[in-house]
C-alpha positions in Angstrom: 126.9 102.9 83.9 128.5 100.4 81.7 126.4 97.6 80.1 122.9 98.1 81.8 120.6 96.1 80.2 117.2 97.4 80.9 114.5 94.4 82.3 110.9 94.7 83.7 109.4 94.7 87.5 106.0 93.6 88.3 104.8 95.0 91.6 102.0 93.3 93.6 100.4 95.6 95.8 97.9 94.2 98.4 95.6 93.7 101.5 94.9 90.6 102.9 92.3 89.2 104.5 92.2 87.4 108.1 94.2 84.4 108.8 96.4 82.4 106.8 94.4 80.5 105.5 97.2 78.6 103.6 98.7 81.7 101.9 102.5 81.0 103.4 102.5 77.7 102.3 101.3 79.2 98.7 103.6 82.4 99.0 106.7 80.1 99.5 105.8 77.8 96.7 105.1 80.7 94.2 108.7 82.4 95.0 110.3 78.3 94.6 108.5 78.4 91.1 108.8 82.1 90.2 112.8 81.8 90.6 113.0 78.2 87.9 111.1 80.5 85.4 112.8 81.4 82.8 113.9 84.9 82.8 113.5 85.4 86.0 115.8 87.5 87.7 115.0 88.4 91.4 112.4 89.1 94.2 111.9 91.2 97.2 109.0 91.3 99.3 107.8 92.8 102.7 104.6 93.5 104.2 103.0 95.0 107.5 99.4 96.4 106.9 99.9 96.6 103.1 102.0 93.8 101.4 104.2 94.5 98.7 105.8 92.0 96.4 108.2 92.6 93.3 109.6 90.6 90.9 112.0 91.2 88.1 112.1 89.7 84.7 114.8 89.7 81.8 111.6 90.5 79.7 107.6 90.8 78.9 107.6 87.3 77.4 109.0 86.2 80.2 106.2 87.7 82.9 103.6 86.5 80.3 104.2 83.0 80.4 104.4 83.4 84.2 101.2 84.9 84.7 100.0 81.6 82.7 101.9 79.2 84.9 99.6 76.1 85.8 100.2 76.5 89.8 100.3 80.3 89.5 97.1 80.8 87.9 95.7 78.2 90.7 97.4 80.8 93.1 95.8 83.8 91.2 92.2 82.1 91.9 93.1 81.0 95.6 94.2 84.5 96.6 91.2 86.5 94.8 88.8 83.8 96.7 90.6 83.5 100.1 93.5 85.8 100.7 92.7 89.4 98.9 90.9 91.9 99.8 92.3 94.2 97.7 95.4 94.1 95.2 96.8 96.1 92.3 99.8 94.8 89.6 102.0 96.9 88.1 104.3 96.4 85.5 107.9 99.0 85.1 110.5 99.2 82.3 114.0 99.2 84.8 116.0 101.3 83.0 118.5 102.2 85.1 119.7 101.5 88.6 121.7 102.5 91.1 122.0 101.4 95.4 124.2 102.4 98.0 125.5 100.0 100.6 127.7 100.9 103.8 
């Protein structure tokens, strides 16, 4: 693997609660924000019963001053008061890689 530079993935594991309660609207805005951070790198999402959201970041710095964005820390409240019934963050060192694609 030539050149891998190891960077960090925060996973965010959760349950929601019933309806929408404006969480769309606030999940599309977060991902428009997340991705003019700097050292942001990527996202991928899905979710059916349980939701599951990474994000990847050049560095720790980097998910720090995230996590301390104004609108994202407005988010944070919103979805422990509204949205949540459970969640769980995790934070991974990448250090290597590797996909297939057909």
């Amino acid at each position: 693997m030539k050149n891998f530079k190891p960077y960090y993935a925060v996973i965010f594991t959760s349950t929601r609660t019933k309806g929408d309660n404006g969480y769309n609207e606030m999940a599309t805005l977060m991902e428009s924000l997340a991705k003019k951070q700097k050292g942001f790198i990527s996202i991928d999402s899905a979710r059916h019963d349980i939701g599951i959201t990474v994000s990847y970041w050049k560095s720790l710095d980097a998910i720090h001053h995230w996590k301390l964005q104004t609108d994202h820390i407005v988010a944070q409240q919103k979805g422990i008061k509204n949205w949540y019934s459970w969640y769980n963050v995790r934070i991974c060192k990448v250090e290597r890689e590797y996909e297939f694609n057909k």
